[in-house]
N, C-alpha and C positions, 0 to 999 in steps of 0.2 A: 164463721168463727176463726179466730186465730189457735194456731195447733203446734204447740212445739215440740218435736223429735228429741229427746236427748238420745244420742250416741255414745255408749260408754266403750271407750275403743283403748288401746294400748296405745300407747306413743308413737307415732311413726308407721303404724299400720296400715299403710295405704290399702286404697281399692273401694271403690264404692259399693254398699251393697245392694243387689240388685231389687230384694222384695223391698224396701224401705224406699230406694228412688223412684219405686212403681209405686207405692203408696202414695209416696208426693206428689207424681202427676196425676190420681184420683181425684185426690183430696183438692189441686186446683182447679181441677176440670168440674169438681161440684162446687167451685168459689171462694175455697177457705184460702185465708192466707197461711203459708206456711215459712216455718225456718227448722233448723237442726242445729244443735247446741254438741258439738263435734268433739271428744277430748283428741283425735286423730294430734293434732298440732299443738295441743295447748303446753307450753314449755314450763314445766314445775322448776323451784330450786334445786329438790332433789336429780329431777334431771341432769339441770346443771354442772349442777354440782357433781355427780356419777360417771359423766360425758352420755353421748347419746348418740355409740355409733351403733347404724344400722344393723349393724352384722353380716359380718365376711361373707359371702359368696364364691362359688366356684364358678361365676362369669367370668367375661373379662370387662376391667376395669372401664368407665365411661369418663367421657371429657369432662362432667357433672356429677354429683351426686345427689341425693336426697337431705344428705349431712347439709350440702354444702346452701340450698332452697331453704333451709332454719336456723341455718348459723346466727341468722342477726334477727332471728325472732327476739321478741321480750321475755324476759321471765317472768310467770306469771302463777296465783294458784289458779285452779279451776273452780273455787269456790267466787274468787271475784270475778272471772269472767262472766260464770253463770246468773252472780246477783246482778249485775250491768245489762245482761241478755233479757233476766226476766223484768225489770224495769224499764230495759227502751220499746219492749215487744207487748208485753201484758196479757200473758197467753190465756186462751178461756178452756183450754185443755192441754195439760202435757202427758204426751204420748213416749211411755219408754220402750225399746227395741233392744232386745237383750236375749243371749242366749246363755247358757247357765255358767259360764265361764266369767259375764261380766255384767250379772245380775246384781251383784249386792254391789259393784263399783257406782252403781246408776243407782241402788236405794240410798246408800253412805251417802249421796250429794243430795237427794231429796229430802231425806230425812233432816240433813241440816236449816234446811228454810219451810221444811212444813209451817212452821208458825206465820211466816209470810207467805205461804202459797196461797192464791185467790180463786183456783179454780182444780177442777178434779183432776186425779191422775189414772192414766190406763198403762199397763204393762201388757205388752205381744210380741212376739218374736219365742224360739225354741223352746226357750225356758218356761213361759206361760202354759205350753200344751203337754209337755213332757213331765211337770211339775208344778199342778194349777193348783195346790194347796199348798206350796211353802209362797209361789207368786203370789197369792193375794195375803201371807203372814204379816206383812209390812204393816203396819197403820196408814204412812201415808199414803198408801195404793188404796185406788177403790173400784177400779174394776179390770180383770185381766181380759185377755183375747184369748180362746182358742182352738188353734189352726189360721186360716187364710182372716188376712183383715180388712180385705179391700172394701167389698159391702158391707161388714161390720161396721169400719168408723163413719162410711157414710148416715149408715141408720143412725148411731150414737150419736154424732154429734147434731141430726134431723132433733132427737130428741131433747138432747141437752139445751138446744139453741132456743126448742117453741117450748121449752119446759115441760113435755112429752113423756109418761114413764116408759121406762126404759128396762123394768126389770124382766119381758119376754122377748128383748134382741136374741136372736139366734146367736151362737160363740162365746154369748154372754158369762163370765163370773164374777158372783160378785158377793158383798159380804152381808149375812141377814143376823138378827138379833139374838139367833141361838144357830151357830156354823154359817156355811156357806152353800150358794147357790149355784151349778153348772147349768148353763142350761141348751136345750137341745141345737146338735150342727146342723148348719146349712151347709148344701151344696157345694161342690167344690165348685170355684169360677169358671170361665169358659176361658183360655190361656191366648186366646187369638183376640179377644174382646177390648184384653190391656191396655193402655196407652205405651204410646216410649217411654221408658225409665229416665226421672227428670233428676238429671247430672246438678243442675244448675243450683240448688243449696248447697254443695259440698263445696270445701278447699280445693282448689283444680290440681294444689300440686299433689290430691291423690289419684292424679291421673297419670304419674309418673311412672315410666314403664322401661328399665333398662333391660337389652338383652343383645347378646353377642357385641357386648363394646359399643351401641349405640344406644340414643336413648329415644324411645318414640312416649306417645299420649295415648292413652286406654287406661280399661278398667275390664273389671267383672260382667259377666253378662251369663244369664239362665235362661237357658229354651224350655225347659221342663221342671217341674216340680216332683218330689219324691223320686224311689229309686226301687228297680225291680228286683235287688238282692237284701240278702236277710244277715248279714256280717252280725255277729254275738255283742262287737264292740260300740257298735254303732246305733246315732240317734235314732236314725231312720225308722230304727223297730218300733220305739218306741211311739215316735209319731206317728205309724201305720194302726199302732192299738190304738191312741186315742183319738184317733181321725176316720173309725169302723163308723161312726153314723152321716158321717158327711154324703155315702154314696158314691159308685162311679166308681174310677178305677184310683189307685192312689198315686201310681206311677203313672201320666202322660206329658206329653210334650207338644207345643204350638204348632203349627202349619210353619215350613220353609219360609212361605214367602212374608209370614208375620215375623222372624227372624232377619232375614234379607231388609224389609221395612228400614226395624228400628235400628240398626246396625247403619243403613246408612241416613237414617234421621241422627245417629249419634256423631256419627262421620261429621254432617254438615255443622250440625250444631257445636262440637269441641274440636274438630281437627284429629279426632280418634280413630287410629290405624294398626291400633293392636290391642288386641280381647284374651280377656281367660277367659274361657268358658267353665263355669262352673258348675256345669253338669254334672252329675255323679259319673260317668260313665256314656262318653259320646255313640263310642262304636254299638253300643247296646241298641241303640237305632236301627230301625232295619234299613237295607242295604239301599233299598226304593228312596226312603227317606231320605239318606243321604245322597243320592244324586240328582234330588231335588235341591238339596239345602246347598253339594259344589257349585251348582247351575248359578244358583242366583248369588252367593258371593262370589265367586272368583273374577265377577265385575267390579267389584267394588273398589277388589287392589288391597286388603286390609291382610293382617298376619294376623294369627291364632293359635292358643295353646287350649289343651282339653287334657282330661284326665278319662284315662281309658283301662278295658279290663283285659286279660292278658285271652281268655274265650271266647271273647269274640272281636278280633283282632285278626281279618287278613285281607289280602294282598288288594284286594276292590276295596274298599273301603279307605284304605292308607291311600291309594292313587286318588279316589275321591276326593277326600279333606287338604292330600298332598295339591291340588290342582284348588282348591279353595283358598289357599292360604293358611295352611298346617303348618307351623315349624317347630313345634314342643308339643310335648306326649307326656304325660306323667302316669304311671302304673303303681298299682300296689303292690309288691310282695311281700310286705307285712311279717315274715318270716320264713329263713331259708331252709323253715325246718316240716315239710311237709305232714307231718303227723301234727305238729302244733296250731299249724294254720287251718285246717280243714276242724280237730277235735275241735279247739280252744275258739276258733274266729270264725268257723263256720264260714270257710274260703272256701271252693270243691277243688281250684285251679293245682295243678301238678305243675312242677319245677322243667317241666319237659314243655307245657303249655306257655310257661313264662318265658324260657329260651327261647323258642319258636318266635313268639310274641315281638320278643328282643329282637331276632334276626333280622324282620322284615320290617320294622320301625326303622334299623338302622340303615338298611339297605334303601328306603323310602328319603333319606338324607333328614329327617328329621329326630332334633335332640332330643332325648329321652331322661328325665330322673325318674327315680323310684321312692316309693312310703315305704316307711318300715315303720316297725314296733317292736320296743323291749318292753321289759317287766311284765310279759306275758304269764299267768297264772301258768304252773308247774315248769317256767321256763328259766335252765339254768345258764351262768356264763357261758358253756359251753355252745348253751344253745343262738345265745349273740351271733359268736364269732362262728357261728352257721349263716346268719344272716349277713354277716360283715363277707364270706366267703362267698356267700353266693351270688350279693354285689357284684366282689372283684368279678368273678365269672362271668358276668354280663357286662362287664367292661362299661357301665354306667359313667358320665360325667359329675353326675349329681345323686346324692342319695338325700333324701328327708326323712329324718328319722324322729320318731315322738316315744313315749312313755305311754303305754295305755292308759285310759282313763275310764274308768266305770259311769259311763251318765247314768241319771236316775232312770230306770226302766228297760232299758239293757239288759240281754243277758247274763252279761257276767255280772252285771250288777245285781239283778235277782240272784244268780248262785253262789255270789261270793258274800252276800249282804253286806255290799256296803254301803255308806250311808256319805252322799257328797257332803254334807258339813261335818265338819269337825266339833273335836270336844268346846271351841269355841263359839260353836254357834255359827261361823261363818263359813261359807261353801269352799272348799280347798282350790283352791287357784291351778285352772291345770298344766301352769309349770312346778307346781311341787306335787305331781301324779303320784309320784314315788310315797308317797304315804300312805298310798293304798297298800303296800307293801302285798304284791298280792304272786311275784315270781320266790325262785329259790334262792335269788341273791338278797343282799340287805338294800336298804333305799340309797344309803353311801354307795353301793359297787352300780347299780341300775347307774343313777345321777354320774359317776367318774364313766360309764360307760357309752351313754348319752351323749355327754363331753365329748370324747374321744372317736366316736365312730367313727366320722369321718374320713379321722388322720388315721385308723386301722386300713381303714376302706384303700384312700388314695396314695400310703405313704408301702413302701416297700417294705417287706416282714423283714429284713434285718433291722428296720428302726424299731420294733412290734417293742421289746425290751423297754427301750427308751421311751416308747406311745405308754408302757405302762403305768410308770411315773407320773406324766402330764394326767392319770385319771384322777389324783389322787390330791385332795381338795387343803392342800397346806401350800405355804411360799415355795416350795421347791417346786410344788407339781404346777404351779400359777406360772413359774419362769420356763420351766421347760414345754406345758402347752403355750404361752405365748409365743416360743420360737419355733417350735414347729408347724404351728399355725402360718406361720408366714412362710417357712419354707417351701408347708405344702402351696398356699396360692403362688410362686412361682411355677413351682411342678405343673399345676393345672392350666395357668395362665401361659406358661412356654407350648403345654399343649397344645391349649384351644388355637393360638395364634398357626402352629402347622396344621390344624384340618380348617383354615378359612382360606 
């Protein structure tokens, strides 16, 4: 069968993702031909017209940018690329991959050529399991995935192809003449069984990887599926509930040397010498585990970033990863405000855990940024610039800061009841979080705050006054955050340049 992926992605969103590229190599390894119909690249007028810079960093600057790889792309919509796509290809199933952030961006184009679609459509990816009655609401969808989909589309398309029915596929949902039909999960897969994650549909310049002033080739890469923490804010809960029949454990992770493998089958095949790891949580590993996994990379020669928790975080394990090819760390502290993070986010870690954490990451010579989160339910200004403090405190390079968002199924979304669509019908896009309106500030002060962390973070509290302004979403606050913005990337760029 021919099977085509659409990709609903944001402009410029590099990275490939890792269950979608393991999907691909399934799907060729049982014959099918495959492509992926990628918005990553596709240059709209609005873009154009907008400009389409990346967005500032607190690296330092590279010889190249990512700007400069699309400068002379076409302008184009995504409505005619895709009718061009589905005419030179002739897919006899498209497959959407969508998590709830950019669910309706992938129905909004479907929708438009249902009348010319010739073949069925399956929706998989987060949004399917986490919310498998608004994913099959669509008309043009006809049947979703959920959880894992690797044996799924195998059977499905078994079926579709000998004209087979198909309506007791395990993961199966799908739409019946009075509701709908979920029907019983299978098995979680064996993680070692996988193939390598097949790069080779993607646009390679989203293997674009700039860090400390150079630019190397990588991407995303997952050794584990699911996560052993229960965080209020996050999918994961969600998935954990409705992935109770699958069996087995919900958090595991492949064998080293299945890691080691693919890693350098990605090597030889792209020239890839730098990985995120998108683990939820590397160090969570036990300790065995990981000097297994230093052993068989630190051959390879490749660099690596992971996202780590501040409890299980010491001194063997950093020498570990450090001796693997470690050089970026990212943490959560989500909030500087201990009684917030523990009540509200269902975090246990203490401010005393996170410092610790800090010392010995930085002592390890490896960079470190931090998560955070505003608009935390019962969180006020005050309580920010706890988190903007406790930053400074850790003497962070980089902070990443977001707006909570309530996914469907969530705790705080059960407690706060909210409802991700809005009064239009359409899922609120989670750059306007703020409409959950769910802290003690207004979504104006959250959104000017959001803006501004940063420059609180890295700019000196005599400018704090003048950072106030730049929050403040009018021509003056527009002029004076654009100058500070650039003052700060000197400040940080004069830094980074004295610790290399």
């Amino acid at each position: 069968m021919k099977v085509l992926f659409v990709f609903p992605n944001n402009y410029l969103n590099v990275g490939i993702p890792t269950g979608l590229s393991t999907l691909i190599a399934i799907m060729k390894q049982e014959g099918h031909e495959v492509r992926v119909f990628d918005y990553t690249f596709i240059k709209t007028n609005q873009i154009a017209d907008d400009g389409f810079l990346v967005g500032r960093t607190a690296f330092l600057p590279t010889s190249y940018t990512l700007e400069d790889l699309v400068r002379n792309d076409p302008v184009e919509s995504v409505e005619d690329r895709f009718e061009r796509d589905l005419e030179d290809f002739q897919p006899d199933l498209i497959g959407l991959s969508a998590m709830t952030g950019t669910f309706d961006l992938g129905i909004e184009l479907l929708n438009k050529f249902k009348s010319k679609l010739k073949c069925k459509v399956v929706v998989g990816g987060v949004h399917s399991t986490i919310a498998p009655t608004d994913a099959l609401a669509p008309d043009v969808v006809d049947y979703i995935c959920i959880g894992e989909g690797e044996e799924f589309m195998i059977e499905l398309c078994d079926c579709l192809s000998r004209d087979k029915d198909y309506r007791q596929i395990r993961n199966l949902g799908f739409k019946k003449q009075k509701g709908i039909q979920i029907n019983e999960l299978r098995p979680f897969v064996n993680l070692d069984e996988l193939p390598t994650p097949d790069w080779s549909e993607f646009d390679r310049r989203h293997l674009f990887r700039p860090f400390m002033g150079k630019v190397y080739q990588g991407s995303f890469y997952t050794m584990s599926r699911g996560c052993p923490y229960k965080c209020s804010y996050c999918a994961n809960g969600s998935l954990r509930k409705g992935l109770k029949g699958c069996g087995g454990r919900y958090y595991r992770y492949q064998q080293p040397a299945t890691t080691v493998k693919q890693l350098s089958d990605l090597k030889k095949l792209h020239n890839a010498t730098w990985f995120r790891f998108a683990d939820e949580s590397l160090m969570s590993m036990t300790e065995e585990y990981i000097e297994e996994l230093s052993a068989g990379l630190s051959p390879l020669g490749i660099r690596f970033g992971c996202s780590v928790r501040p409890e299980t975080t010491n001194e063997r394990k950093l020498s570990l990863l450090k001796e693997a090819g470690c050089e970026s760390m990212t943490m959560g502290v989500e909030s500087g405000n201990e009684q917030l993070r523990r009540k509200v986010l269902n975090r246990s870690m203490s401010n005393e855990q996170i410092e610790r954490a800090t010392s010995i990451i930085k002592e390890h010579g490896i960079r470190l940024a931090t998560f955070n989160m505003i608009g935390l339910p019962e969180e006020s200004r005050d309580n920010v610039f706890e988190t903007i403090l406790f930053n400074r405190k850790l003497n962070v390079g980089a902070a990443n800061v977001f707006i909570v968002y309530p996914f469907p199924g969530t705790e705080i979304s059960i407690k706060y009841k909210t409802n991700f669509r809005g009064t239009n019908g359409k899922i609120i896009p989670i750059s306007q979080a703020s409409y959950f309106n769910l802290s003690r500030m207004s979504p104006t002060e959250t959104e000017g705050l959001l803006k501004t962390f940063n420059l609180y973070l890295l700019l000196s509290e005599e400018l704090w006054p003048i950072i106030r302004y730049a929050e403040e979403n009018n021509d003056a606050g527009k002029v004076i955050f654009d100058a500070l913005i650039k003052f700060s990337e000197r400040v940080v760029h004069d830094d980074l340049r004295k610790k290399q």
